[in-house]
C-alpha positions in Angstrom: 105.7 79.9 111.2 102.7 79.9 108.4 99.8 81.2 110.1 96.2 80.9 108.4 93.7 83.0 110.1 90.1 83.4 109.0 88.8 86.8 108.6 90.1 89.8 106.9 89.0 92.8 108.7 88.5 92.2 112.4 89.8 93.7 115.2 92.0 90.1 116.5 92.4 89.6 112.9 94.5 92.8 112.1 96.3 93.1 115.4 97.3 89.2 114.8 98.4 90.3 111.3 100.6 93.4 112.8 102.0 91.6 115.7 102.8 88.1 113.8 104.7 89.9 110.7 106.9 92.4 113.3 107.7 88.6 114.7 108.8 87.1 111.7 106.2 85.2 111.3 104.1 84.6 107.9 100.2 85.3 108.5 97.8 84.9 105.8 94.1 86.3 106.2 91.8 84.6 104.6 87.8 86.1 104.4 85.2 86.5 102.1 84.8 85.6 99.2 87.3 83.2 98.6 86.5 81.6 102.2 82.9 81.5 103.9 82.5 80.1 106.8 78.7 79.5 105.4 80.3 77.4 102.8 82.1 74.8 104.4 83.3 73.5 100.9 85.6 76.9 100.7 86.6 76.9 104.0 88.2 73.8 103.4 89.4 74.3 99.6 91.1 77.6 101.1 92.7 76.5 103.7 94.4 73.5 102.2 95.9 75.9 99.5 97.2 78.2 102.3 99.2 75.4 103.9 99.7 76.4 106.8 101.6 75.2 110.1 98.6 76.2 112.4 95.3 78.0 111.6 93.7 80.7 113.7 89.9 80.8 113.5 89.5 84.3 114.2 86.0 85.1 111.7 82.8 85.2 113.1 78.8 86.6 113.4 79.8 89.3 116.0 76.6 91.2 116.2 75.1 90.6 119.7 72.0 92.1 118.9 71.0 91.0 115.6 71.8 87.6 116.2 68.0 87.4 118.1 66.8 87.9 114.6 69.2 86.1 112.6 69.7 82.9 114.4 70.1 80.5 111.2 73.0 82.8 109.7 75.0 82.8 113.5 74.8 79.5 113.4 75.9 78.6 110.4 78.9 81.0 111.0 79.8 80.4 114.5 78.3 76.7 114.8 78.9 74.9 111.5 81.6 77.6 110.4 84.0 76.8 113.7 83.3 73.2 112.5 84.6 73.1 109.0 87.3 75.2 110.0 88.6 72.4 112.7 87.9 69.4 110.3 89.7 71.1 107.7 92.5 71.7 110.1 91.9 67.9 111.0 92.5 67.0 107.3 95.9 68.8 107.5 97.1 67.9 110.1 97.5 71.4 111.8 97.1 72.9 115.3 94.1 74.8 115.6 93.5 78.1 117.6 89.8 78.9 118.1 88.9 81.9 119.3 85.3 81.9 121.5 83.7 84.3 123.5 83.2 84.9 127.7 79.3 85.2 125.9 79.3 81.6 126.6 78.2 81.9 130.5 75.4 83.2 132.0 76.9 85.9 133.7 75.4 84.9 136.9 78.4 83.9 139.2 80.0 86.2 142.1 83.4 85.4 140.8 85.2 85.2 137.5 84.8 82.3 135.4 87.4 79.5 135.3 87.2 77.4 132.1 85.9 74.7 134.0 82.5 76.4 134.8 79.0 75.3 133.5 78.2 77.3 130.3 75.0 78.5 129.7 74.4 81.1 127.0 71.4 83.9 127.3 71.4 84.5 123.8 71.7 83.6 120.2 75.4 84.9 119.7 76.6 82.6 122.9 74.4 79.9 121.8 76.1 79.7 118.7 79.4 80.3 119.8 79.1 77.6 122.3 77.9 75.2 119.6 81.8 76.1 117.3 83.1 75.5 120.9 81.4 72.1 120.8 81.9 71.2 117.0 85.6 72.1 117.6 86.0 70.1 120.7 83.9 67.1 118.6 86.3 67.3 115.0 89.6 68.4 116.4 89.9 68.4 120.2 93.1 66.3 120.3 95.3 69.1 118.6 92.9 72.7 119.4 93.5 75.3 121.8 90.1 77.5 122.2 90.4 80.8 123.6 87.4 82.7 125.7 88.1 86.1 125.2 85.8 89.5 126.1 85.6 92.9 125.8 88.3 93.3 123.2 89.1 96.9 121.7 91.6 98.2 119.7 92.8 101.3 117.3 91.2 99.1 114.5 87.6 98.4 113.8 84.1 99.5 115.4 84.9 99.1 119.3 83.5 100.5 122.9 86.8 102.7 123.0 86.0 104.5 119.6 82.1 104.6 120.2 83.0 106.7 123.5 85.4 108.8 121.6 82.5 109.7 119.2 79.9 110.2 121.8 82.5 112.4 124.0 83.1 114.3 120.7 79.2 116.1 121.0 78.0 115.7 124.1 78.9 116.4 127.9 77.0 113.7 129.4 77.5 109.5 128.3 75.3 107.3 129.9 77.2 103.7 130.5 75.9 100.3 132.3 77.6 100.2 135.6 76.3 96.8 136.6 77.9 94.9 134.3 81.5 93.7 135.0 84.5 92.2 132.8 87.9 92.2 131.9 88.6 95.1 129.3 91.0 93.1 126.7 93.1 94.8 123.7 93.0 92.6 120.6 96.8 93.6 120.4 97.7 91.7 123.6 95.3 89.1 122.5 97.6 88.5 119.3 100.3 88.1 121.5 98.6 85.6 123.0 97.2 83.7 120.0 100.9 83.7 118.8 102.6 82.4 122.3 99.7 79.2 122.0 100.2 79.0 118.2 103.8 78.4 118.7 103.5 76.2 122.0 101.0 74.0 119.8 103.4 74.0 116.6 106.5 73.2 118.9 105.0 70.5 121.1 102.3 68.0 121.0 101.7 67.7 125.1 98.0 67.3 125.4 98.5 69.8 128.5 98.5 72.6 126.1 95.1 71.7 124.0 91.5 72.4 125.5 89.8 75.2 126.2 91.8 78.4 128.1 90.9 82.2 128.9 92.2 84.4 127.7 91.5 88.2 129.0 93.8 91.4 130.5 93.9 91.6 134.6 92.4 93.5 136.5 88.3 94.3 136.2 85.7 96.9 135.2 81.7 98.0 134.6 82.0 99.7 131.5 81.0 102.6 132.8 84.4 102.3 134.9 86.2 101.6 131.2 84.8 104.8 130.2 85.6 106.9 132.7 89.1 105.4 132.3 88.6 106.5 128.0 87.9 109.5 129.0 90.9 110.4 131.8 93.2 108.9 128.9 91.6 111.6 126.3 91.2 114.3 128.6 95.3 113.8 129.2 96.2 113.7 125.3 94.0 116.7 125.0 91.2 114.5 123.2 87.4 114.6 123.7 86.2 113.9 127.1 82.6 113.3 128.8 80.9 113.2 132.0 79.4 109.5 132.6 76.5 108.9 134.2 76.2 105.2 135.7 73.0 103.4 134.7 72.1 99.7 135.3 71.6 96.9 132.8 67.5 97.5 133.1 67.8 101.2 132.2 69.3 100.5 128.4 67.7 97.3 127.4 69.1 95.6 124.2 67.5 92.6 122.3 70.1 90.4 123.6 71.0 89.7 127.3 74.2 90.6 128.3 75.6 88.9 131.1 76.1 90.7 134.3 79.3 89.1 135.2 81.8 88.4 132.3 85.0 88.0 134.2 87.4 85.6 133.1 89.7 83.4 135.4 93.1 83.4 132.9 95.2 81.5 135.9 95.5 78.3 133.6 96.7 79.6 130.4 99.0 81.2 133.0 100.3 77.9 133.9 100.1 75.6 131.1 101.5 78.4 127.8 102.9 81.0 129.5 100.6 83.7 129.1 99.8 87.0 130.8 98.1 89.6 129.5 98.9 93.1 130.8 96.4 94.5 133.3 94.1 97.1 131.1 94.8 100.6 132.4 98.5 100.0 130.7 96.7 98.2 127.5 94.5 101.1 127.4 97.0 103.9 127.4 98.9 102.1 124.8 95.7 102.0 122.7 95.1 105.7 123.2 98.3 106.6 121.9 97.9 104.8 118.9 94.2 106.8 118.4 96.2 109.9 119.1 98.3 109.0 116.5 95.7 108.2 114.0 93.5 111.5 114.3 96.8 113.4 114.0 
C-alpha cells in the first residue's frame, strides 16, 4: 500500500513512517516546502505526484497556546489546510485518513466522549480543528475516516513524557494539573491504528467504515496521574525521577482553555475497523524503553 501523509516531522507522522515501512508498506511524508497546507495549490500539485492509494492528513498548527494569538494562520492550516487536503484526495480518487483532535469538545461532560457528542471548542486550536473536521466531512465525507485522538506522546518530538523527563532531571518537586482527565495515547499505537483504517478503507468501500471514529489508549488519567506513572517508569530504569505535586486547572492558567474532561469513547472504531489500542501503563513502558534506549 502507497501511503501519502502530510507532515514530515511530527510525532504520528514518524511513528506512522516506522510502523508502515516494518509492514511493508510504502509511506511517503510530504511537508514543507514542497507541500503547505497554507497553499492549497501545493497541497494538491503534491499529492497528485505522490500517487498514492490513501492519504493520511497528519500536519497541523499544534500549538494550543499560540493559536489565541494566531487565529488566521490555524485556520488556514487546520480549517482550509484539512480542506484542500480532502478535495485533493477527492480529485484522486483516494481514501482519506484525517487525523482531529479530543480539543474539539468542551470538556464539560461526566463521561468520555462518544463521537456522536455535541462539539463545542473553548479555543482557537479546537475551533479550527473542528472547522478541517467540517471542510473534510463537506469535500470528501463519502470516502474519509477522521480520527479524534489526545494526549499523544512518543520517543519522537516535544511531548508531556520528555518535558517531565527534563523537569525531573533538576528539580525534586513537578507541579502537574490533577483536574484534568484523558486518555494518555502513544503516537506508535496510533500508527497502528491509522494503518488498520487505511487498509480497511483501501480494501473495502462499506460506508460503515467512513465518518468520524476515536481513536485513544484505555484506561484514563489527570496528568498529574501520567506523571507520577513517568516517573515510577524512570525511577525503575534508573532514570530521573520527581515528586509531583497536584494542582488544579486554576492554579497554572494558560492562554488557551483546556478542557477538563478529554476522555474518549473508542467503542465504535472497536466495532466497525477492528481497533484497540493498548491500555497506557503498557504503551508507556514500551515508550520508556525506547527513551532508555536513546539517552544510552
Amino acid at each position: 500500500m502507497r501511503i501519502a501523509v502530510t507532515g514530515k516531522t511530527g510525532q504520528v507522522v514518524t511513528c506512522l513512517i516506522e510502523k508502515g515501512t516494518a509492514a511493508g508498506h510504502e509511506v511517503i511524508a510530504l511537508g514543507r516546502p514542497e507541500l503547505d497546507l497554507a497553499d492549497s495549490a501545493s497541497v494538491a500539485r503534491v499529492l497528485e505526484t505522490a500517487v498514492p492509494d490513501v492519504i493520511v492528513s497528519a500536519a497541523a498548527y499544534t500549538a494550543v497556546d499560540k493559536a489565541e494569538s494566531e487565529s488566521d494562520l490555524a485556520y488556514a492550516v487546520n480549517g482550509a489546510g484539512a480542506g484542500a487536503v480532502a478535495q485533493a484526495a477527492s480529485a484522486l480518487s483516494v481514501p482519506l485518513v484525517h487525523i482531529s483532535t479530543d480539543y474539539v469538545f468542551d470538556g464539560t461532560l461526566d463521561r468520555a466522549y462518544v463521537e456522536s457528542d455535541p462539539t463545542g471548542p473553548t479555543g482557537v486550536y479546537g475551533a479550527s480543528k473542528l472547522a478541517g473536521e467540517r471542510a473534510v466531512l463537506a469535500t470528501h465525507g463519502d470516502n474519509s475516516a477522521l480520527l479524534r485522538v489526545a494526549w499523544v506522546y512518543s520517543p519522537f518530538g516535544a511531548n508531556f513524557v520528555k518535558t517531565m523527563l527534563r523537569l525531573a532531571a533538576d528539580r525534586n518537586e513537578v507541579s502537574v494539573v490533577a483536574d484534568q482527565l484523558g486518555n494518555p495515547t502513544s503516537a506508535l499505537e496510533i500508527a497502528d491504528g491509522i494503518l488498520r483504517v487505511a487498509t480497511n478503507l483501501v480494501a473495502d468501500s462499506n460506508p460503515a467504515l467512513r465518518g468520524v471514529f476515536h481513536l485513544t489508549a484505555s484506561g484514563e488519567a489527570s496528568w498529574a496521574d501520567f506523571a507520577e506513572a513517568i516517573f515510577a517508569a524512570s525511577a525503575d530504569k534508573g532514570g530521573a525521577t520527581a515528586l509531583v505535586k497536584r494542582i488544579t486547572t486554576a492554579d497554572y492558567l494558560t492562554p488557551a482553555t483546556r478542557p477538563a474532561n478529554s476522555r474518549l469513547d473508542c467503542g465504535l472504531i472497536a466495532k466497525v475497523h477492528g481497533v484497540a489500542l493498548p491500555d497506557w501503563h503498557q504503551s508507556l513502558n514500551s515508550v520508556m524503553a525506547r527513551l532508555q534506549l536513546i539517552a544510552n
